[in-house]
TORZA-681534 format. One record per residue (C-alpha): residue in three letters; x, y, z. Coordinates in pm, whole numbers, padded with zeros to 5 digits, always signed. Layout:
# TORZA-681534
ALAXYZ;...
END
This chain:
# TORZA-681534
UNK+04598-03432-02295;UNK+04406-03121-02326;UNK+04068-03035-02184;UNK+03814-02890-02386;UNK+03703-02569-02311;UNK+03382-02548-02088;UNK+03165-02451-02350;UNK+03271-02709-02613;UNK+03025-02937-02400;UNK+02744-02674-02418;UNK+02711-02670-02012;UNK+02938-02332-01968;UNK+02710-02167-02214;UNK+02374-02309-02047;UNK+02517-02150-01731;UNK+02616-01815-01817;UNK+02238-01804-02064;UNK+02081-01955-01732;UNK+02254-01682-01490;UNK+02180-01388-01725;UNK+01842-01491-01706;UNK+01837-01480-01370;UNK+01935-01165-01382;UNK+01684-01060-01614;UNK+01400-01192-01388;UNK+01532-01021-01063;UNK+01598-00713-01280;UNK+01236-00695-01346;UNK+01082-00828-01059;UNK+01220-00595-00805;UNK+01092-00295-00971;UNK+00749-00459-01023;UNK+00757-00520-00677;UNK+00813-00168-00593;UNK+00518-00081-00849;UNK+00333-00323-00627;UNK+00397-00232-00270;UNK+00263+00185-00396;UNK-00003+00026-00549;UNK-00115-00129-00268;UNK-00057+00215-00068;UNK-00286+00366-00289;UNK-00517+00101-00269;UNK-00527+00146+00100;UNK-00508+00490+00117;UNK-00806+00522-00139;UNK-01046+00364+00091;UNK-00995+00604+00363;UNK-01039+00905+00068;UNK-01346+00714+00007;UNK-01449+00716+00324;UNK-01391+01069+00430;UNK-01559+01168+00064;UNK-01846+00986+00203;UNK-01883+01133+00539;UNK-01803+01468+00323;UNK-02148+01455+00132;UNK-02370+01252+00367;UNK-02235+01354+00696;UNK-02358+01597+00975;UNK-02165+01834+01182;UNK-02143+01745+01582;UNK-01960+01776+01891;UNK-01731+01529+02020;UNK-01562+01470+02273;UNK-01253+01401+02374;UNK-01215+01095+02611;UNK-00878+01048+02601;UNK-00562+01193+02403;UNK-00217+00984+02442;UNK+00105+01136+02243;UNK+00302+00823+02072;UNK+00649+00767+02019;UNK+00838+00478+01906;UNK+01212+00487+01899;UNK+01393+00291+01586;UNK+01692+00209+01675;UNK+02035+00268+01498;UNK+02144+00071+01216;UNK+02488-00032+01067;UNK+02487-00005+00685;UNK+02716-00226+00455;UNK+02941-00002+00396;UNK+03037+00066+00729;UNK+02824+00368+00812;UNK+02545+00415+01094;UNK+02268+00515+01057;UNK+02116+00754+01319;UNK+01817+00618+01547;UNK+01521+00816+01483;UNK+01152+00830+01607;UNK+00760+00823+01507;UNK+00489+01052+01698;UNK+00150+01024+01613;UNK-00147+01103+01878;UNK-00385+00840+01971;UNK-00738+01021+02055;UNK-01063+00832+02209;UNK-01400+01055+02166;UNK-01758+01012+02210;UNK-02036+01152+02048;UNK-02400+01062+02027;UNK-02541+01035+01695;UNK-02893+01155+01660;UNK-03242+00931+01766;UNK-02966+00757+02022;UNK-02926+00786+02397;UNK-02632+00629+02454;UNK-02271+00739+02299;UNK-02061+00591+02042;UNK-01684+00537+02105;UNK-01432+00618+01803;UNK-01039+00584+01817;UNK-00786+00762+01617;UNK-00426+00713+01544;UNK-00332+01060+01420;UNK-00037+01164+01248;UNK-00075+01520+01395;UNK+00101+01456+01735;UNK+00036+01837+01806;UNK-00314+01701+01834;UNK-00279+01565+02189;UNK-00087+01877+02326;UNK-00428+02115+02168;UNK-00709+01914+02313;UNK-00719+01699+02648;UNK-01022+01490+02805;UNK-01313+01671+02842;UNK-01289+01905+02534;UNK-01497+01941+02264;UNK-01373+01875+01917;UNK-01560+01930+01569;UNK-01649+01609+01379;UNK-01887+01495+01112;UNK-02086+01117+01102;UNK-02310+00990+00851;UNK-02674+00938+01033;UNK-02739+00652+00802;UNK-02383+00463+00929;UNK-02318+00653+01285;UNK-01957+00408+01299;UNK-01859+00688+00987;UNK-01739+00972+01196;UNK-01410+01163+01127;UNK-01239+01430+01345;UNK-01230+01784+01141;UNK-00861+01795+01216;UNK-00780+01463+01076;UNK-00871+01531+00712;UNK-00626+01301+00444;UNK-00500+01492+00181;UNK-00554+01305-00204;UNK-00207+01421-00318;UNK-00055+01131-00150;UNK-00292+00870-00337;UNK-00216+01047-00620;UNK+00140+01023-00604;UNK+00123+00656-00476;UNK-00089+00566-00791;UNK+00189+00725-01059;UNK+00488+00561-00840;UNK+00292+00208-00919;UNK+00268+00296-01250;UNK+00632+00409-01278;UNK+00814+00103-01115;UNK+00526-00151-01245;UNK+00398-00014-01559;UNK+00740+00060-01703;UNK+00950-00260-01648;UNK+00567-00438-01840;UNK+00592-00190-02124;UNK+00951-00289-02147;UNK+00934-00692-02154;UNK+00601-00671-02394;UNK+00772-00386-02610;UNK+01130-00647-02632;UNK+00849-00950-02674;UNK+00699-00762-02976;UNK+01030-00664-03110;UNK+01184-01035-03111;UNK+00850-01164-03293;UNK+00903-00966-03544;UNK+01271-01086-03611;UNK+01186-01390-03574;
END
């Protein structure tokens, strides 16, 4: 007796059009994903822009000062890839800096943390010293340091990375959707 082939049934076929689809999807979705993870970088990112824009055109010029200034540094440990290499263990530093100022019309002073990328920071200014900063009279919890300025180029760049990895794959499945109506 013979066996008939596993697509003479129809269930072969149904698997292999059910596992390219699968492949389809994760084809898609991982880039989109991608898209989604800078978007939501730039999202982030764009409300501390907004922020510092804001304390930019309302704020005033003061004096802080620094209550405390504490250098960072986490260690990531080594990692074994698949294919059999290691990856080096590396590290973070970033300086976390306490000040106080006292915003005008108020006796007592406001406390402000920072987590700054600039771990040079902590090594330039100790407790006790005066740093420049600016704070919006009309908010006084709107105060940034005048050395830890964000630069736009990176919300930039985060915004055409989402657009890349999201926008692209989209285009593609509604530009193939299109197509296959119209041969249809």
């Amino acid at each position: 007796m013979s066996r008939p082939e596993p697509e003479a049934d129809g269930r072969g076929s149904d698997r292999r059009e059910a596992l390219v689809r699968f492949i389809a999807v994760c084809v898609f979705l991982v880039p989109v994903s991608i898209g989604a993870l800078f978007g939501y970088v730039a999202w982030t990112h764009g409300k501390l822009l907004d922020r510092q824009f804001r304390v930019d055109r309302d704020g005033v010029a003061i004096t802080a000062e620094v209550s405390k200034a504490r250098r960072e540094i986490v260690r990531h440990q080594s990692t074994r890839l698949g294919d059999g290499e290691t990856r080096a263990s590396s590290t973070s530093e970033w300086c976390r800096m306490a000040v106080t100022y006292v915003p005008r019309g108020r006796a007592a002073p406001l406390l402000k943390e920072f987590r700054l990328d600039d771990a040079s920071l902590c090594q330039r200014y100790k407790a006790g010293d005066k740093i420049g900063a600016k704070y919006v009279p009309s908010a006084p919890h709107l105060m940034l340091l005048d050395e830890s300025r964000l630069d736009a180029t990176w919300y930039w760049l985060s915004i055409a990375l989402s657009a890349l990895f999201a926008g692209g794959p989209i285009l593609l499945l509604l530009r193939s959707l299109l197509l296959g109506r119209r041969k249809g």
